[in-house]
N, C-alpha and C positions, 0 to 999 in steps of 0.2 A: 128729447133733452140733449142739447149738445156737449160733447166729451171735454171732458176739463182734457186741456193740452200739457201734453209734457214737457214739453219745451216753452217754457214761459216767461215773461219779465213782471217783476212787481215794482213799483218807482214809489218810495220812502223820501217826504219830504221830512225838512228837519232830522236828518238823522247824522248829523256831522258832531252833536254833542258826544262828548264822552261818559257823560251822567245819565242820557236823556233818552226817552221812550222811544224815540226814532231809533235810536241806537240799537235798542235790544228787537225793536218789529224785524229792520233790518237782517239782525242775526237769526233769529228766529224764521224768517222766509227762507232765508237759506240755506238752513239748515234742513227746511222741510220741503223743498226742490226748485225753490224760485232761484232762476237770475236777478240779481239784485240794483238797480239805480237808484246808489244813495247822492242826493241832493241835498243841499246846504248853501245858502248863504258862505259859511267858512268851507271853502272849497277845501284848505290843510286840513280840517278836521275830518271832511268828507271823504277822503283820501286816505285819514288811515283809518276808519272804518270801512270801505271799502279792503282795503290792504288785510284787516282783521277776519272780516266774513271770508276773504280766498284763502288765507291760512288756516283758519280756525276749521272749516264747515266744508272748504272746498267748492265753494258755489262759485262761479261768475258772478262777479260784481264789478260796478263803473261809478266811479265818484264823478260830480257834477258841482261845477259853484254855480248857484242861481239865485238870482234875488226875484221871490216867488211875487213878489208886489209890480213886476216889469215884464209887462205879455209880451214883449220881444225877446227879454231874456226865457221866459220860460219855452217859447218855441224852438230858442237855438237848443235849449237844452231836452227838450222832445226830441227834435232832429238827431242829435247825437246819441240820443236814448236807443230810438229807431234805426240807425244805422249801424249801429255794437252790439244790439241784444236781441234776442227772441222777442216776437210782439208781444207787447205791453198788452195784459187784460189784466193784472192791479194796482190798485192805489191806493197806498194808505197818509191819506192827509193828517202830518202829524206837526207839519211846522205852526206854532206859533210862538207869542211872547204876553207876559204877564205884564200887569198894571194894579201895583198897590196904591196908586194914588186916589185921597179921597175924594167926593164928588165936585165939591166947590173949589176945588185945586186941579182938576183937569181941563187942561187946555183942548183949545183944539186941534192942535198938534197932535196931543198927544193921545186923542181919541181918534185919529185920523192914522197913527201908527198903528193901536191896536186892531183896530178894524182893517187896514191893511193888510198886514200881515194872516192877522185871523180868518177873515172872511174874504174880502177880493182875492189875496193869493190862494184860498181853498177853490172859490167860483174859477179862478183862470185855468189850475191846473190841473182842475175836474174837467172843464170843460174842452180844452186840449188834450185831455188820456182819452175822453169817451168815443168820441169818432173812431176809433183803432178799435174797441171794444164791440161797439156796434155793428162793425164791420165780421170779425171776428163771430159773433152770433154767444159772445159770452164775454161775462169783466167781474172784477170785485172792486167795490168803493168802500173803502172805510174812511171814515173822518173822526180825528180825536176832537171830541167834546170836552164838559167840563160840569164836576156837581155843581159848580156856580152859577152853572145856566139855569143849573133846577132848584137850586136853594136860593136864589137869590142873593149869589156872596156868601159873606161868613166865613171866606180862606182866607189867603196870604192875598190876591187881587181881590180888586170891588169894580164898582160898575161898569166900566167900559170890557174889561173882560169878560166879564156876566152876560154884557149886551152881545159882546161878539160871538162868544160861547154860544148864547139860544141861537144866533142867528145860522150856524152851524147846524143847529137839529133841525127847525124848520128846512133848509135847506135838504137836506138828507131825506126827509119826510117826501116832500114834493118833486124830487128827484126819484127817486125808490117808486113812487105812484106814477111816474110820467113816461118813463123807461123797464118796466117790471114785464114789461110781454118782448122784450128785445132779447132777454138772456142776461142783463145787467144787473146784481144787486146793489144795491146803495144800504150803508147800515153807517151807523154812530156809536161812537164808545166814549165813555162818560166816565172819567178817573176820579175817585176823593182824593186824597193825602197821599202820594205821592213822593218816595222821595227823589227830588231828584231839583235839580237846580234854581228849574221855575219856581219853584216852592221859596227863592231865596236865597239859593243856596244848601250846602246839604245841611241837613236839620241836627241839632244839636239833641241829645238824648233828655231834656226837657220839655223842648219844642213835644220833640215825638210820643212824650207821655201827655204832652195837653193835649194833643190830635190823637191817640187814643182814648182818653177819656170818653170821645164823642162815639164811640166808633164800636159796633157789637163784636168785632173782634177785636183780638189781642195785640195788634200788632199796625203799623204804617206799610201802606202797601209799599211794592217795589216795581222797577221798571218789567220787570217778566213776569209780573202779573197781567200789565194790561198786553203787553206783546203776544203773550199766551190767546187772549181771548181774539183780538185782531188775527193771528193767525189762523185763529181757527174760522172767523169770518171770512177772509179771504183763498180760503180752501174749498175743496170738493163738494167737502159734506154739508157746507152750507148754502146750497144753492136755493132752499124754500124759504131762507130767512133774510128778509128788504126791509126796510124803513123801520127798523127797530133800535130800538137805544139799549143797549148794556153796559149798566152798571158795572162799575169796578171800585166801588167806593169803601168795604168794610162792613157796609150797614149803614154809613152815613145817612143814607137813603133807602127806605124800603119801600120797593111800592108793585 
């Protein structure tokens, strides 16, 4: 079994929000010894979350703007990754974007952004970290899923998220079986109620009592619930666990 490296980089996409799960996986790797590249879209945002993990936690960290839907941008921003930081062995796919619109009102457009963003930018920037991981003879993959892929909806998005969402777990599944003798794990994390922007916006204390109603616990989850669990994914001690989905939902989902 090869020794997890001490000198390491983890690459956090989506983590430029200030509300948002990228934000907190971010601070939570670096707090627990990863070098950090937080990528965003908003390069400002990305920037003072990076600026936050080197004061906060003391980690090395590198902000990145990249529009994860553009394979040339995502290589300039590998390149830069690769040329600042310890080698990359993880990744936590966490950028994407919600779609409350309902089915007969989705364009094509606008199913052509959510699957963009959701899925092609997960497939490109998985598929540009793994080579280096490969190499390496060890990696962590996490990709943020969604209870919508597994409920079938029922949040704040509907279908084309839902659709992007499963398409993430499949992916993880047949990833995790195809690379699992490399050193590589591939794993998925599946958040319920969440609060945090995607959601809308942050949730007003009504919101948050209808979304507990549903929920066997007491409360809406938080962004360092799911960061919690990804970190521990993307650690030592997980190296026997591939192609599994965790839950992070309250109970939304038992299964």
């Amino acid at each position: 079994m090869k020794q997890f490296p001490h000198e390491r980089t983890a690459i956090v996409t989506g983590a430029g929000s200030p509300r948002g799960i990228g934000k907190a996986v971010a601070k939570r790797l670096g707090a627990s010894g990863w070098c950090v590249a937080v990528l965003d879209i908003d390069e400002v945002g990305a920037n003072l979350v990076a600026d936050e993990i080197m004061a906060s936690v003391g980690a090395k960290a590198l902000a990145v703007g990249v529009d994860i839907t553009d394979p040339g941008a995502v290589d300039r921003a590998f390149q830069q990754v690769e040329s600042s930081l310890p080698p990359v062995i993880g990744l936590a796919n966490v950028a994407g974007v919600s779609s409350p619109v309902p089915f007969l009102d989705v364009t094509l457009e606008e199913w052509d952004r959510v699957m963009n963003v959701n899925v092609r930018g997960t497939f490109m920037v998985t598929q540009r970290a793994l080579p280096g991981m490969l190499a390496q003879g060890i990696g962590r993959i996490v990709s943020v899923s969604s209870v919508s892929a597994q409920r079938g909806g029922g949040t704040f998005s509907k279908v084309p998220y839902s659709a992007a969402k499963a398409g993430i777990l499949g992916m993880t599944r047949a990833l995790a079986r195809e690379i699992g003798k490399e050193g590589v794990t591939v794993n998925a994390v599946s958040p319920g109620p969440i609060d945090t922007d995607i959601m809308g916006g942050a949730l007003s204390e009504t919101r948050k009592a209808e979304l507990v109603a549903e929920l066997v616990v007491d409360r809406v989850g938080t962004v360092e619930d799911v960061a919690a669990v990804i970190d521990f994914l993307m650690g030592p001690d997980a190296g026997y666990v591939t192609g599994s989905t965790y839950n992070v939902n309250g109970g939304l989902i038992i299964d």
